[in-house]
VEXDREN-2710 file (C-alpha; in Angstrom, 1 decimal):
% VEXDREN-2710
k/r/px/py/pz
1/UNK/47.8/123.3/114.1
2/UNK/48.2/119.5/114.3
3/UNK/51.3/118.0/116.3
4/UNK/52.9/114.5/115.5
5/UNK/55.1/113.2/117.9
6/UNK/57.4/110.2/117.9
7/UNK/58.5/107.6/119.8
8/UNK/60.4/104.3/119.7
9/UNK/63.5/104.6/118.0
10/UNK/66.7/103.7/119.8
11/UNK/69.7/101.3/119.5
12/UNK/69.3/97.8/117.9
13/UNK/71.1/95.1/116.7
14/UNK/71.3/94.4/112.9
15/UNK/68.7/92.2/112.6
16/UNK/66.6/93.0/115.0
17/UNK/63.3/95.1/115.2
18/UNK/61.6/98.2/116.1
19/UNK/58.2/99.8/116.2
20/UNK/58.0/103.4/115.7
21/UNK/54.9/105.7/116.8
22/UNK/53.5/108.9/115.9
23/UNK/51.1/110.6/118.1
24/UNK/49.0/113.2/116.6
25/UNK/47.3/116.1/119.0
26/UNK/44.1/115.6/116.4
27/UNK/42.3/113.3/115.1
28/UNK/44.2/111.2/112.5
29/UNK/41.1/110.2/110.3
30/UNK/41.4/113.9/108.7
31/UNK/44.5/113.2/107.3
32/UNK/44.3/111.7/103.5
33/UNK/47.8/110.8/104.0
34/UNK/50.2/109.4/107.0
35/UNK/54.2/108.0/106.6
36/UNK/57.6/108.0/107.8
37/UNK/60.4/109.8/106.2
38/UNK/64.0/109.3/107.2
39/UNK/67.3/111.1/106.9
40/UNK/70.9/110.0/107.7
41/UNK/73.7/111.9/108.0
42/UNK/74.7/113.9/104.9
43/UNK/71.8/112.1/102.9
44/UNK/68.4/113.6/101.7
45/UNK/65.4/113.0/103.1
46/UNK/63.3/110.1/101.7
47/UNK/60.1/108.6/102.2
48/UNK/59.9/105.1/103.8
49/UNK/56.1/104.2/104.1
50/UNK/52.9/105.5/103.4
51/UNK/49.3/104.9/103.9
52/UNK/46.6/107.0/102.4
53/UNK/42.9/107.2/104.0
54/UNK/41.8/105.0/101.4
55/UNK/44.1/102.1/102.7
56/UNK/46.8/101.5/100.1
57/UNK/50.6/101.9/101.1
58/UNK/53.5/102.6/99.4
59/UNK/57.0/101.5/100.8
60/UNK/60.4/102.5/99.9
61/UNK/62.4/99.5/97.7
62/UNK/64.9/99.4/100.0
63/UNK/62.0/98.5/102.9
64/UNK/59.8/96.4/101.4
65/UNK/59.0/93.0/103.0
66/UNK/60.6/94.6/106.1
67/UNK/58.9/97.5/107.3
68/UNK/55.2/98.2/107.4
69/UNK/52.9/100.9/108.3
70/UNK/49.7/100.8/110.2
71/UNK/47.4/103.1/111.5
72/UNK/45.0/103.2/115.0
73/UNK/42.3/106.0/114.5
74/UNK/40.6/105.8/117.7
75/UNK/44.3/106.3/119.5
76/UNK/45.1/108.6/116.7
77/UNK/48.4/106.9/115.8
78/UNK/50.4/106.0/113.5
79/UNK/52.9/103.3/113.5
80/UNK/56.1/102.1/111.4
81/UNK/56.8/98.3/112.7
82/UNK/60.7/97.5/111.4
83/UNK/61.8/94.1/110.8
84/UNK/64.9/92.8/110.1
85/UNK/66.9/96.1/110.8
86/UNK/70.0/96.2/108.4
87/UNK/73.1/99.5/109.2
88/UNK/71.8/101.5/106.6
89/UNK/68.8/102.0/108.3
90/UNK/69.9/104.1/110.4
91/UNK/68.5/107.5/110.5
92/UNK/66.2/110.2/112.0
93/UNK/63.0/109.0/111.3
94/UNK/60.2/111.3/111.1
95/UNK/56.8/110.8/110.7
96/UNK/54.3/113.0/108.7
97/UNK/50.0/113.6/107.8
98/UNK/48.4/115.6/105.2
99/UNK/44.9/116.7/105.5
100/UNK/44.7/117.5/102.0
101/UNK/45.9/116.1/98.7
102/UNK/48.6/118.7/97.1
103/UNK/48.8/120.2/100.8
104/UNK/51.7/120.6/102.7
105/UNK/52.7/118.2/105.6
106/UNK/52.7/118.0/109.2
107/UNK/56.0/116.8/110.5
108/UNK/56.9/115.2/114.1
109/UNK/60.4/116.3/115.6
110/UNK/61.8/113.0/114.3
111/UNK/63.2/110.0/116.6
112/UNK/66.8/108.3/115.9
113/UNK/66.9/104.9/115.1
114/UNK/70.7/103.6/115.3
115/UNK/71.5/99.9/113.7
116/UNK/74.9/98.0/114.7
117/UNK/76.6/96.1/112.5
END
């Protein structure tokens, strides 16, 4: 059983940034798949970023040429670095790996990330 675990969210100002992490208990080189979801209140939960073992992302339109995702295999995390934060960014962020494609994911306990207008 892997376990993610995330740190870094907190309050910001709009504007501002972040940098999210995801710890896994495992290595994460087994994983095809790493990325941040999010969920605000009273919203679904969407993805924001992805990177796949093979090196290609995928963002969310609403993150693009804001956030990006990066990986450290030898400290086995993940990160999300957020740039110019905007209110409706503000969510539970959660962080996630898949060991295999069509497999279910492993989720961290999610971090809050709160933007001020």
């Amino acid at each position: 059983q892997v376990q993610l675990v995330e740190s870094g969210g907190g309050l910001v100002q709009a504007g501002g940034s972040l940098r999210l992490s995801c710890a896994a208990s495992d290595s994460i080189v087994r994983f095809v798949a790493v990325g941040w979801s999010r969920q605000a209140p009273g919203k679904q939960r969407e993805l924001v970023a992805q990177l796949t073992n093979y090196g290609s992302t995928n963002y969310a339109d609403s993150v693009k040429g804001r956030f990006t995702i990066s990986k450290d295999n030898a400290k086995n995390t993940v990160y999300l670095q957020m740039n110019s934060l905007k209110f409706e960014d503000t969510a539970v962020y959660y962080c996630y790996g898949r060991l295999r494609w069509g497999g279910e994911n492993y989720w961290g306990q999610g971090t809050q990330v709160t933007v001020s207008s």
